[in-house]
N, C-alpha and C positions, 0 to 999 in steps of 0.2 A: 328426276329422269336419269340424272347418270347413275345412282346407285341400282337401278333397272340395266342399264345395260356395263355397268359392273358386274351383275351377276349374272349377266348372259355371255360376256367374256371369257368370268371363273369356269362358267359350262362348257362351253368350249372347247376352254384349255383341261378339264377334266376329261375331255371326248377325247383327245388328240393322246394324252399320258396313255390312258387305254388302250388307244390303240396301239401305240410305243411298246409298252409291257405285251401287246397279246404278238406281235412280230417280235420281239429282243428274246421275251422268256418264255414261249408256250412253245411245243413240240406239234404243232397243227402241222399243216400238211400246207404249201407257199399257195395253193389256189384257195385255198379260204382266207389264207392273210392278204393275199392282191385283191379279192373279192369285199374285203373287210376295209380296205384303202379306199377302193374304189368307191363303195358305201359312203363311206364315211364325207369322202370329196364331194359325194352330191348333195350330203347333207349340209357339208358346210356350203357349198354353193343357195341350194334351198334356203336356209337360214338367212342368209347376209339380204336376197332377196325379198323377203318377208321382214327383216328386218326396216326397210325401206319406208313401208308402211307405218311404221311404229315411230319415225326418225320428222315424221311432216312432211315426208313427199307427197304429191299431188296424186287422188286417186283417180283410177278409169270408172269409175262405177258410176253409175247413173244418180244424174242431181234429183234432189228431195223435188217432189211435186211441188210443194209451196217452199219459200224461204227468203231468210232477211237478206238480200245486197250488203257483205261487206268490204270486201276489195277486188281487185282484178288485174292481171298483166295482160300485156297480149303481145303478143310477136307475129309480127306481119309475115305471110309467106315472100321468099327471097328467092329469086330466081340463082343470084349468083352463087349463093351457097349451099342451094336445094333443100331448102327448108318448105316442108310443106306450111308453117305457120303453125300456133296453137294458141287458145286461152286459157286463163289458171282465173278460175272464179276460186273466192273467202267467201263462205255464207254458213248459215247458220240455219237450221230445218225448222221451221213454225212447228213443226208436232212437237217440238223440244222447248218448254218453255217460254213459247209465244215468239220462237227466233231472238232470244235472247243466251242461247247453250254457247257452247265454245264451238268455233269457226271450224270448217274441213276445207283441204283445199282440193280441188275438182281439174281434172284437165278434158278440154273439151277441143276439138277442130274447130280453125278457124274457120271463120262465115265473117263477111261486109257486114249482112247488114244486122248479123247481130252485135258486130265491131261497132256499130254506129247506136244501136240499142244501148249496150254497155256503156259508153262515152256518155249519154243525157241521163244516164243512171248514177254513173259516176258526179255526176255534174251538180244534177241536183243533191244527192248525199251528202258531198263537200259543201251544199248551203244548207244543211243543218236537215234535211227532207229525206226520213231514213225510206231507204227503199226496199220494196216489196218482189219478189221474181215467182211467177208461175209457170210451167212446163206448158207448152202448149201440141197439142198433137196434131198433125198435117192431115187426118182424116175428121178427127173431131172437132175442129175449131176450138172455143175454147172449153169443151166440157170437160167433165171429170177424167185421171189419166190412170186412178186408182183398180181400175178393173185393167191394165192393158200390163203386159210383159215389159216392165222398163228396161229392162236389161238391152233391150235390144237396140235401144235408143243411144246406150252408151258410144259406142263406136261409129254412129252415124252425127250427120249437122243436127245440131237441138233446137229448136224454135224458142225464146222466152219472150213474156210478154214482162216488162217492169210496171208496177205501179206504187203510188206511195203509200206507206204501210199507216196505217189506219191509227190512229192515235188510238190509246185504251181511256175508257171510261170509267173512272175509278166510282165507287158504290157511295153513294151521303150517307156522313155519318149521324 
């Protein structure tokens, strides 16, 4: 990973010289070269931003319809410091190798009682009972969520149901 953003540094720092060279040495005309700063400042803003992503920050994007429970924070909302509260769900997508892929981490609004869901998820998982999480949708109870806009669900309370993830039945040999 560092030599990744080694070389997104080197880029950069190659974008910035450019720019240096096209104001120090070129004969342009000063509103293409403040146009070309300007440019360039949003690019490096864009960048750093995106970069976020790529670094393990927690994304907004809407959780996988099924997946394996692997970890969770949660911060309570605080009156005193106005926090509205959040959760950071670690899970891993069942479409990806049975919920065995490498974890994402999720940021979701907090809810009680999915504060309280979370905790007997967490509870059992630490006795050894790997946990299961499914999306559930507030008009469909629990059917399929695969036909509906998940997108939209990002930015709203999520509903999950936890259950424990299903041992695999390995084939006789």
């Amino acid at each position: 990973m560092s030599v990744i953003i080694f070389g997104l540094v080197f880029c950069f720092l190659i974008l910035a010289v450019l720019l240096l060279s096209l104001n120090l040495y070129t004969s342009f005309h000063w509103s293409i070269k403040a146009t070309a700063v300007v440019v360039v400042s949003i690019f490096y803003i864009l960048g750093y931003q995106s970069l976020m992503a790529l670094l393990g920050w927690p994304t907004y994007q809407p959780l996988p319809e099924e997946f394996r429970f692997v970890g969770m924070q949660v911060y309570e909302p605080d009156k005193l410091t106005l926090s509205e509260g959040a959760i950071y769900l670690w899970v891993t997508s069942m479409s990806e190798n049975v919920g065995q892929g490498v974890p994402r981490a999720y940021r979701i609004e907090y809810e009680e009682s999915l504060h309280q869901k979370l905790i007997r998820a967490r509870v059992k998982d630490k006795a050894g009972v790997p946990q299961m999480g499914k999306l559930v949708s507030p008009e469909l109870g629990d059917q399929s969520l695969s036909n509906l806009d998940l997108s939209r669900y990002a930015a709203q309370s999520v509903d999950i149901d936890f259950f424990d993830l299903p041992s695999l039945i390995l084939p006789e040999k």
